[in-house]
C-alpha positions as CSV (number, residue, x, y, z in Angstrom):
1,X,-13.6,-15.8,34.1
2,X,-10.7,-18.0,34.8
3,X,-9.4,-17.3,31.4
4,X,-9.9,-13.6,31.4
5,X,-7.5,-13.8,34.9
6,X,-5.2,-15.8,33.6
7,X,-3.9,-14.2,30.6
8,X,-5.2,-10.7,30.8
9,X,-5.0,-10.5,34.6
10,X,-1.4,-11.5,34.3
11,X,-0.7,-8.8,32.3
12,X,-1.1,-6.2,34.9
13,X,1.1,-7.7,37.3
14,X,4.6,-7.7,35.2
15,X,6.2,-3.7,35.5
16,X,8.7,-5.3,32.3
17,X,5.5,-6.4,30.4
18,X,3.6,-2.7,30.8
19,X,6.8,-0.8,29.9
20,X,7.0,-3.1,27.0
21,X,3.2,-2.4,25.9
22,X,3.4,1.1,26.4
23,X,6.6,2.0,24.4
24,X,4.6,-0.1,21.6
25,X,1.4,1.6,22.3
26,X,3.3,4.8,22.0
27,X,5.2,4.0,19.2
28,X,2.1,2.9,17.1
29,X,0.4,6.1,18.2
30,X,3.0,8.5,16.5
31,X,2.2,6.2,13.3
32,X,-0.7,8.4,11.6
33,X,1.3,11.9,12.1
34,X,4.2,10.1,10.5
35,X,2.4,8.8,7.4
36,X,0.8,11.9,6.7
37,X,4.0,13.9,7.3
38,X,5.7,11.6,5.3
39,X,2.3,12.0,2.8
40,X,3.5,15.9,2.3
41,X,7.1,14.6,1.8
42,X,5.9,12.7,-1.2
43,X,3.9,15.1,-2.4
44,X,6.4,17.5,-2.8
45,X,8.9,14.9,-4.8
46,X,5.7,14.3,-6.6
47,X,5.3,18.3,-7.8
48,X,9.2,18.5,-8.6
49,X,9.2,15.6,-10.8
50,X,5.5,16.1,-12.5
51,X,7.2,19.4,-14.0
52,X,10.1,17.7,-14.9
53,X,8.0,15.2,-16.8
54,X,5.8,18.4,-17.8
55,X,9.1,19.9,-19.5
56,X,10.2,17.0,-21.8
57,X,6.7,16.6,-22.8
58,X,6.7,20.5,-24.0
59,X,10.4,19.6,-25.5
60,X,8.7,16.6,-27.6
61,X,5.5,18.6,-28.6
62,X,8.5,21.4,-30.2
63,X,9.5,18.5,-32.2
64,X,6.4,17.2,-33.4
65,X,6.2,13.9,-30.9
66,X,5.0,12.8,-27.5
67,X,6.9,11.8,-25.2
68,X,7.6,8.4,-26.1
69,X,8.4,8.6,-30.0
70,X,10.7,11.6,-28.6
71,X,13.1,9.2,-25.8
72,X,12.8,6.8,-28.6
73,X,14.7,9.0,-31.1
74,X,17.1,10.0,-29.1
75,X,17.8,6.4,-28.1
76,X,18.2,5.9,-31.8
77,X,20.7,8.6,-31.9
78,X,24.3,8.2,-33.0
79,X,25.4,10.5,-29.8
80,X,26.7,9.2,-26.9
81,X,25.2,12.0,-25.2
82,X,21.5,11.9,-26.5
83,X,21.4,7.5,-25.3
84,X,22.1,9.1,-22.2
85,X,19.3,11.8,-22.2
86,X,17.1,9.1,-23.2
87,X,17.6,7.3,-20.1
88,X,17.5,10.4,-17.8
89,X,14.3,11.4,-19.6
90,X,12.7,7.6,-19.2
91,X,14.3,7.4,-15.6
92,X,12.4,11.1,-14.7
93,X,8.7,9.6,-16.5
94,X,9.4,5.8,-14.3
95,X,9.7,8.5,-10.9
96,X,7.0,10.6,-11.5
97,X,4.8,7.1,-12.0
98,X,6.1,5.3,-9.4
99,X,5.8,8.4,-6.9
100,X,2.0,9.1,-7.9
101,X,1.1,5.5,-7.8
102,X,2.6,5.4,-4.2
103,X,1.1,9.0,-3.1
104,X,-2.5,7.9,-4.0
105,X,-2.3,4.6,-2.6
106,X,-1.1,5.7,0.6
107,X,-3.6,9.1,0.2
108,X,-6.5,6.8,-0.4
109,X,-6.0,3.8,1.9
110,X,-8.3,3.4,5.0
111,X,-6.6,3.5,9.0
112,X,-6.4,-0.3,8.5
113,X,-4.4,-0.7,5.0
114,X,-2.4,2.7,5.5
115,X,0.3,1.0,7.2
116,X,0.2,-1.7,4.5
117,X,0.8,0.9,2.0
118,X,3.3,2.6,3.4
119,X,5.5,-0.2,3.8
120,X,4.8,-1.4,0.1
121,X,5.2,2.1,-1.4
122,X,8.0,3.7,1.1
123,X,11.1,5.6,-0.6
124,X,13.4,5.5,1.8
125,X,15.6,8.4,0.5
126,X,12.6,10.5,0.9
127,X,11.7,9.3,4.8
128,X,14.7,10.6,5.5
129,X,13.4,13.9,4.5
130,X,10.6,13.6,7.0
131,X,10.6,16.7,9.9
132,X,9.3,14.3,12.3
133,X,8.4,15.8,15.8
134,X,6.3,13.5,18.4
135,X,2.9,14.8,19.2
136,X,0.2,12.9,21.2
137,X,-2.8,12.7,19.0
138,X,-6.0,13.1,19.8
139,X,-7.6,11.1,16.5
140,X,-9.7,8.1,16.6
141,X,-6.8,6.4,14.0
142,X,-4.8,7.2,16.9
143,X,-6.7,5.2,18.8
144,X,-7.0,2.6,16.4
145,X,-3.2,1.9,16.5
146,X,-2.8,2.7,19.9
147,X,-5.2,-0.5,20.7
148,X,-3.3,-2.5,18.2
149,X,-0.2,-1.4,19.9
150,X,-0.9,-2.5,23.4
151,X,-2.2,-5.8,21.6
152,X,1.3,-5.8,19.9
153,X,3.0,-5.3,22.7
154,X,1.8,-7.9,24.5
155,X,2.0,-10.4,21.8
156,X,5.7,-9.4,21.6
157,X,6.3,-10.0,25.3
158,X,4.8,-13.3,25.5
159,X,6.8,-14.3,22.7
160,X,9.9,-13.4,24.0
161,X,9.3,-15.0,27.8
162,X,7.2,-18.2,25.8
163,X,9.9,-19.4,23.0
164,X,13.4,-19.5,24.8
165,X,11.3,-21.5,27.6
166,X,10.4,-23.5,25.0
167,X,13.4,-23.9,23.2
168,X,15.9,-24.1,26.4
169,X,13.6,-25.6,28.8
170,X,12.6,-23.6,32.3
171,X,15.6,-23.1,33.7
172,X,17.2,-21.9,30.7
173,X,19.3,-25.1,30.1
174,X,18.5,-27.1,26.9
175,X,16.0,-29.4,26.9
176,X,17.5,-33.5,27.6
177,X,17.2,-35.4,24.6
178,X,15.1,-38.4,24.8
């Protein structure tokens, strides 16, 4: 019970370590609305650049070629100009790829590996494109990072009041060499 006092206890008497915890508590609760608004986002880039891809597939299948004989001529090509369509048109197939790869693993993650997949898969050009607007959830993945918050938050704190006491001793002089 001692224990339980001691560290958890303590927690309740600092006002600087509950405004810390609840800024991260409510930080990590806007996290699931962000994702999936950020999910539409990508979506949407997704769409665009399928029919892009869609369109230089129809242009190959004119020709008699799929897609990748078709870049592959015109990287052959004498003209200045079709080397340079060649990369547009392999640069468009690369997005579309990279964009679905990034929408399903972020669409088909679980509340504990979404953030994990949004960090690895994150455009940041399209993030920006996000119309975020706070909300206060009522999910149980809500929850779920609201609790991680608070833990995070407290981590934080202690870190920050337990490492420069370490480091510079208690008074916040250096500690005397030995």
């Amino acid at each position: 019970m001692n224990f339980i006092t001691k560290y958890i206890g303590g927690f309740f008497g600092s006002i600087l370590e509950r405004i810390v915890v609840f800024f991260a508590a409510l930080l990590l609760s806007q996290a699931p609305q962000y994702m999936n608004l950020y999910l539409n986002v990508l979506a949407g880039a997704k769409a665009e650049s399928q029919k892009s891809v869609e369109l230089i597939k129809e242009k190959a299948q004119e020709v008699g070629m799929d897609t990748k004989q078709f870049i592959a001529d015109l990287m052959g090509s004498q003209s200045q100009a079709g080397k340079k369509s060649a990369e547009i048109h392999q640069a468009q197939i690369s997005r579309f790829e990279a964009l679905s790869a990034a929408f399903l693993s972020i669409k088909n993650s679980s509340a504990f590996t979404r953030p994990f997949a949004f960090l690895r898969h994150v455009d940041w050009s399209l993030a920006k494109s996000v119309q975020f607007q706070p909300a206060l959830p009522f999910t149980l993945e809500s929850l779920l990072y609201v609790i991680v918050g608070i833990i995070l938050g407290m981590l934080l704190y202690r870190a920050l009041l337990f490492f420069p006491k370490k480091l510079f001793g208690k008074k916040g002089t250096p500690p005397a060499k030995v």
